[in-house]
C-alpha positions as CSV (number, residue, x, y, z in Angstrom):
1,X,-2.0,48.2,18.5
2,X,-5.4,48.0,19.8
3,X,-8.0,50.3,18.2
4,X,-7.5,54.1,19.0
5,X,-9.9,55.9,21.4
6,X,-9.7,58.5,19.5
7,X,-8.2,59.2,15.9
8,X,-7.2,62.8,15.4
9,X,-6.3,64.8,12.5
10,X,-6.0,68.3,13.3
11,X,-4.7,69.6,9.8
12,X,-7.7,67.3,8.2
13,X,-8.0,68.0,4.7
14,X,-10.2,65.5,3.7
15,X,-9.5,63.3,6.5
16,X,-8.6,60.8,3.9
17,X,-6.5,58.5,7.0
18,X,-9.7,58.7,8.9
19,X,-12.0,57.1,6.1
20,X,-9.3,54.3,5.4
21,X,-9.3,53.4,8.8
22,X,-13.5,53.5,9.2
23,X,-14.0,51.7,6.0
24,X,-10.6,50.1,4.6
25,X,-10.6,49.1,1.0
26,X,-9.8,51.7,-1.4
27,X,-11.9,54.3,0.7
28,X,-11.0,58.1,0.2
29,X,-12.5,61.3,0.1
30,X,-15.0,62.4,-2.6
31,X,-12.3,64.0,-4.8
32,X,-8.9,63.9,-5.5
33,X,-7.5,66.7,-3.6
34,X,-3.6,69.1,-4.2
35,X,-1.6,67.0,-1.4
36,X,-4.7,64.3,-0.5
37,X,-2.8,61.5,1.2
38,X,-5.1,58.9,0.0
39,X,-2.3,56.6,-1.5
40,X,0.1,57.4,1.2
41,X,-2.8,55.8,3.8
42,X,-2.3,51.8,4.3
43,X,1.3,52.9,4.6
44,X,1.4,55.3,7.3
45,X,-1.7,53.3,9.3
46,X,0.9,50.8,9.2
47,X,3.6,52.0,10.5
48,X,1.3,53.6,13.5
49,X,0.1,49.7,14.1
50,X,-3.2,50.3,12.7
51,X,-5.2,48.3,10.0
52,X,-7.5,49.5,7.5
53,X,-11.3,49.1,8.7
54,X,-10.2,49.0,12.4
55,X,-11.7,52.3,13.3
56,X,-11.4,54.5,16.1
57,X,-14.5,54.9,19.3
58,X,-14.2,58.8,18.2
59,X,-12.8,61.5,15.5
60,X,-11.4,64.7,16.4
61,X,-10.4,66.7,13.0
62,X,-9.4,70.2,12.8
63,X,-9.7,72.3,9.1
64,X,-9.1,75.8,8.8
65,X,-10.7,76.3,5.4
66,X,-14.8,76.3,6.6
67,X,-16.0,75.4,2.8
68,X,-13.6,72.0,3.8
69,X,-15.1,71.3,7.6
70,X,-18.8,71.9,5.6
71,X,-17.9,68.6,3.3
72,X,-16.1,67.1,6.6
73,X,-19.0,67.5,8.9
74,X,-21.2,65.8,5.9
75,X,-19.2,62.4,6.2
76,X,-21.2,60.5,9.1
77,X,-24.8,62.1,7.5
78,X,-25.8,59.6,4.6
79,X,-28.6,61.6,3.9
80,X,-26.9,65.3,2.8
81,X,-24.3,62.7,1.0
82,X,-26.9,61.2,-0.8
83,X,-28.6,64.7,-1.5
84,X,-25.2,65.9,-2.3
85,X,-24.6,63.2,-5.4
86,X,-28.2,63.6,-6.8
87,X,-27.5,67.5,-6.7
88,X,-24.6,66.7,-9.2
89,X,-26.1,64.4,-11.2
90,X,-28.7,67.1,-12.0
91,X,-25.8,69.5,-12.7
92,X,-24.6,66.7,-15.1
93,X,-26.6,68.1,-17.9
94,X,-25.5,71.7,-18.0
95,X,-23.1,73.4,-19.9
96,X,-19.5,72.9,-18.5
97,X,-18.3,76.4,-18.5
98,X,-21.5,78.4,-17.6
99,X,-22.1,75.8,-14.6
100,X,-18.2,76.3,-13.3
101,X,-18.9,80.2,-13.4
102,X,-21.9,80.3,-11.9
103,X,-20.8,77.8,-9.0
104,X,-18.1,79.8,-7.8
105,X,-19.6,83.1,-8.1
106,X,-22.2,81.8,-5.6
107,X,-20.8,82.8,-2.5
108,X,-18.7,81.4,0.2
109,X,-19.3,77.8,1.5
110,X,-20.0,77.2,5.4
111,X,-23.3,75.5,5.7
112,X,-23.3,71.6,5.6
113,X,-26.4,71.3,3.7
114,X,-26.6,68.9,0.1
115,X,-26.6,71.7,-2.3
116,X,-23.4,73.7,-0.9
117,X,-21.6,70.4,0.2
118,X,-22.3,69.3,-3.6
119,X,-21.1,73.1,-5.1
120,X,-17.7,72.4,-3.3
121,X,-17.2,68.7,-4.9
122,X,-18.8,70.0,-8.3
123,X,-15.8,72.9,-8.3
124,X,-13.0,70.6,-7.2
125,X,-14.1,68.2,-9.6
126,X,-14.5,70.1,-12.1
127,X,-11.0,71.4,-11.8
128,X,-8.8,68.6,-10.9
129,X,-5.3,68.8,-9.5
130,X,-5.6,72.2,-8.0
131,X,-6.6,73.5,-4.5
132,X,-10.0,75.7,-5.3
133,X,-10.5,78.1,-2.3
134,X,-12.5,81.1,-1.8
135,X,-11.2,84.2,-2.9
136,X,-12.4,87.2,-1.0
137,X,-10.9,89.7,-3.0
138,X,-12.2,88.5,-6.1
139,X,-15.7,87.4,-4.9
140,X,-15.3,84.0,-6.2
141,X,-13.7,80.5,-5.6
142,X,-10.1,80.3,-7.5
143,X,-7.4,78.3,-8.0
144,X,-4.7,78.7,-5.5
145,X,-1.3,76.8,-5.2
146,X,1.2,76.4,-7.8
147,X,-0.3,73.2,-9.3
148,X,-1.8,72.9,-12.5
149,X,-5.2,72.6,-13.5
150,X,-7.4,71.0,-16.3
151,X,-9.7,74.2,-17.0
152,X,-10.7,73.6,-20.9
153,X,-8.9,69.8,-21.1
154,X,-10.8,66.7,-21.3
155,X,-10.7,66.5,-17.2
156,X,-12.9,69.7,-17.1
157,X,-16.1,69.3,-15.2
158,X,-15.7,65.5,-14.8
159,X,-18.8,65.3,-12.4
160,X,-19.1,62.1,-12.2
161,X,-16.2,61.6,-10.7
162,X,-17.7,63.8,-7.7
163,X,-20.5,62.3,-7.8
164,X,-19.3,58.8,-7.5
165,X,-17.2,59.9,-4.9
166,X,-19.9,61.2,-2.8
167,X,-21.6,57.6,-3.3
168,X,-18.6,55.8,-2.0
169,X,-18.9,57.9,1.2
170,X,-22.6,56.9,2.2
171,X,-21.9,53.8,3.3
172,X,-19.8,53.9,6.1
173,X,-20.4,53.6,9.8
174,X,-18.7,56.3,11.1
175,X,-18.1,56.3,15.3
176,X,-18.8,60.0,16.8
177,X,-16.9,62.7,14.6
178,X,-16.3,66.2,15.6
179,X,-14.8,68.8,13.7
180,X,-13.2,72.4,14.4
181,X,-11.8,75.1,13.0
182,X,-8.6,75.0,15.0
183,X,-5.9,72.4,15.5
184,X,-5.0,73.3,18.9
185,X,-8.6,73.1,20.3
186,X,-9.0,69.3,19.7
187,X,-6.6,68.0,22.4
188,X,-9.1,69.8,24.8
189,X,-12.1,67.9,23.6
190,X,-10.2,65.1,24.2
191,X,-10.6,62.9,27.8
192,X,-7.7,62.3,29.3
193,X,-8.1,58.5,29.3
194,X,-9.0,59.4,25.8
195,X,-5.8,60.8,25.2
196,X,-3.2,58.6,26.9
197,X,-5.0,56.3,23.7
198,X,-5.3,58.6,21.0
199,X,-3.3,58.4,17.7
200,X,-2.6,62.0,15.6
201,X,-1.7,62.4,12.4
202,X,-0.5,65.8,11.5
203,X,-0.4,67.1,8.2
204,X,0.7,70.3,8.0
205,X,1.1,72.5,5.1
206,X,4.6,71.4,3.7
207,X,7.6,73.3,3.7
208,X,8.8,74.8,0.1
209,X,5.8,73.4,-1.2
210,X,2.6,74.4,-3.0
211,X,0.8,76.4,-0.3
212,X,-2.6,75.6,0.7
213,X,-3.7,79.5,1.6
214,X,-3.4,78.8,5.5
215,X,-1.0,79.5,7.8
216,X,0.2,77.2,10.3
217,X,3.9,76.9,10.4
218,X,6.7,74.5,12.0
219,X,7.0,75.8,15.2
220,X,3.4,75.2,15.5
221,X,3.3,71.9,14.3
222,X,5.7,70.7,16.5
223,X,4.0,72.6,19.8
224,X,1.0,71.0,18.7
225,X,2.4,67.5,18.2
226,X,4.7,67.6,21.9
227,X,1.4,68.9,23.7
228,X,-0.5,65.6,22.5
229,X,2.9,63.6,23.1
230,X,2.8,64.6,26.9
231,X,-1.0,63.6,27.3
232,X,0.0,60.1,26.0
233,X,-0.7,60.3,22.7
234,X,1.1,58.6,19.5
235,X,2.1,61.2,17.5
236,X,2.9,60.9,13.4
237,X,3.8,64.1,11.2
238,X,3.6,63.8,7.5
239,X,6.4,66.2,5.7
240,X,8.4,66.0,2.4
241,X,11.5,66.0,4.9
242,X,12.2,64.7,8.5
243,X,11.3,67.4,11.3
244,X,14.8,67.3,12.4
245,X,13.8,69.2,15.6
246,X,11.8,66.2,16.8
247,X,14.5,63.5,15.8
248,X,16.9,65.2,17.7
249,X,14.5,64.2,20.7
250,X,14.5,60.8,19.6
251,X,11.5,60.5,17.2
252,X,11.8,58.2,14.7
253,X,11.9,59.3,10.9
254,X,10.8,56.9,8.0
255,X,10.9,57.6,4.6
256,X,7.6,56.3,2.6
257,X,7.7,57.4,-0.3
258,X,8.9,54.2,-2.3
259,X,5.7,52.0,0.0
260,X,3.0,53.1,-2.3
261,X,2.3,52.3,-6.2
262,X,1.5,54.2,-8.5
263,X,2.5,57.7,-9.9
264,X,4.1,60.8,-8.2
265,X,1.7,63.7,-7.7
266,X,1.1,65.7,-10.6
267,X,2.4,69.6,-10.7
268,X,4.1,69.1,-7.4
269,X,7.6,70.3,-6.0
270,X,7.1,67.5,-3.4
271,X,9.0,64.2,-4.4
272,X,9.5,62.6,-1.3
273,X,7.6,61.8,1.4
274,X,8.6,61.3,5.5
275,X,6.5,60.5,8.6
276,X,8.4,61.9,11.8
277,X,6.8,59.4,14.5
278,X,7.1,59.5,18.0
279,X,8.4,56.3,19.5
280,X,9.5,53.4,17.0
281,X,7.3,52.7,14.0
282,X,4.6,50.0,15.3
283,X,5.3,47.6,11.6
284,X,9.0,46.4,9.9
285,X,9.4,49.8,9.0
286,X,13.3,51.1,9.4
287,X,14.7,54.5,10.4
């Protein structure tokens, strides 16, 4: 496949397919994220016939959580990433515990500026395996999901990790990116030329899975995934099982889970992994 027009990933995340197909190599997002699909992404950009550091002439990305499209909207600025890593490196020398504390009692994220795009890496850092969201009940950012977490272990407050992550990010050449807040508004900042080229990868929150704290169920996944099919687009849909709806209307189905190395997610009920395509898979996958 020639390189998209447009790459979309309207439940983003940390639009870890995205940054594999800017930069190839081992390129992910800044952390390791609850249901990342970081070593799922050579796989599944194969079987939509595209190559790692082929890149796309735009972005589109959709991510309801706004602390999440602050760090997204960060990717193509070197400058706040750059700001972002020297902001934890200062942190670096604090006190584990009283830095975590007073990071997530600081408020709600939504500006994409290098000290509150480095408070969201610092807290998911320093908390790995675990989905760390604002809680506005509580006044602070908390753990959510049923995952566990490394509060007090020898993984607590690894900023470096963050902070080389942040590095890795500053030097890629990123084509125009947008990002929104919802997944259905992307297909109308989309051209239609645009679209009859256009690959989406849809990521949804899994069924009978640890939940990510945002609503945005079946049904609407696969609305959102025909209403791209119809303007042309190539459509994938990353579940832990086949969206049987869809295969009944000749999508293919493809089972990954066995083309990556490595471990299984930590803490996870998720053992398998499908992409639900629409048309045949563009590589030698097999149905």
């Amino acid at each position: 496949m020639s390189r998209p027009a447009v790459f979309v990933e309207p439940c983003a995340g940390l639009a870890n397919l995205s940054i594999r197909l800017a930069a190839g190599g081992d390129s992910r997002g800044p952390v390791g994220r609850f249901g990342a699909k970081a070593k799922y992404a050579d796989a599944i950009l194969d079987l939509l016939g595209l190559a790692p550091g082929m890149g796309a002439d735009r972005y589109l990305w959709a991510e309801a959580d706004p602390a999440v499209r602050a760090v997204l909207r960060a990717y193509p600025d070197p400058e706040i990433l750059s700001g972002a890593a020297e902001q934890i490196a200062a942190w670096e020398q604090e006190d584990a515990l009283l830095l975590w504390e007073r990071l997530r009692h600081a408020g709600p994220i939504s500006e994409t500026s290098p000290e509150e795009v480095a408070r969201w890496v610092a807290l998911l850092s320093s908390n790995r395996l675990i989905n760390v969201a604002w809680d506005e009940t509580r006044g602070r950012f908390s753990n959510t999901g049923n995952g566990g977490d490394t509060f007090g272990g020898p993984e607590f407050c690894n900023l470096a990790r963050g902070r080389a992550g942040l590095e890795r990010l500053v030097g890629i050449e990123w084509s125009p990116v947008e990002v929104a807040s919802d997944a259905r508004s992307l297909l109308r900042l989309a051209t239609p030329e645009e679209s009859r080229r256009a690959v989406v990868f849809i990521d949804p929150p899994y069924r009978a899975t640890s939940g990510y704290g945002f609503q945005f169920g079946r049904r609407d996944v696969i609305r959102l995934a025909l209403s791209w099919v119809r303007a042309g687009a190539l459509v994938a849909i990353s579940e832990a099982e086949p969206i049987a709806a869809l295969a009944r209307l000749g999508w293919s189905v493809v089972e990954i889970t066995r083309r990556v190395s490595g471990k299984r997610t930590h803490f996870s009920k998720q053992q398998r992994e499908f992409l639900t395509i629409s048309g045949r898979p563009r590589s030698g996958g097999s149905q």
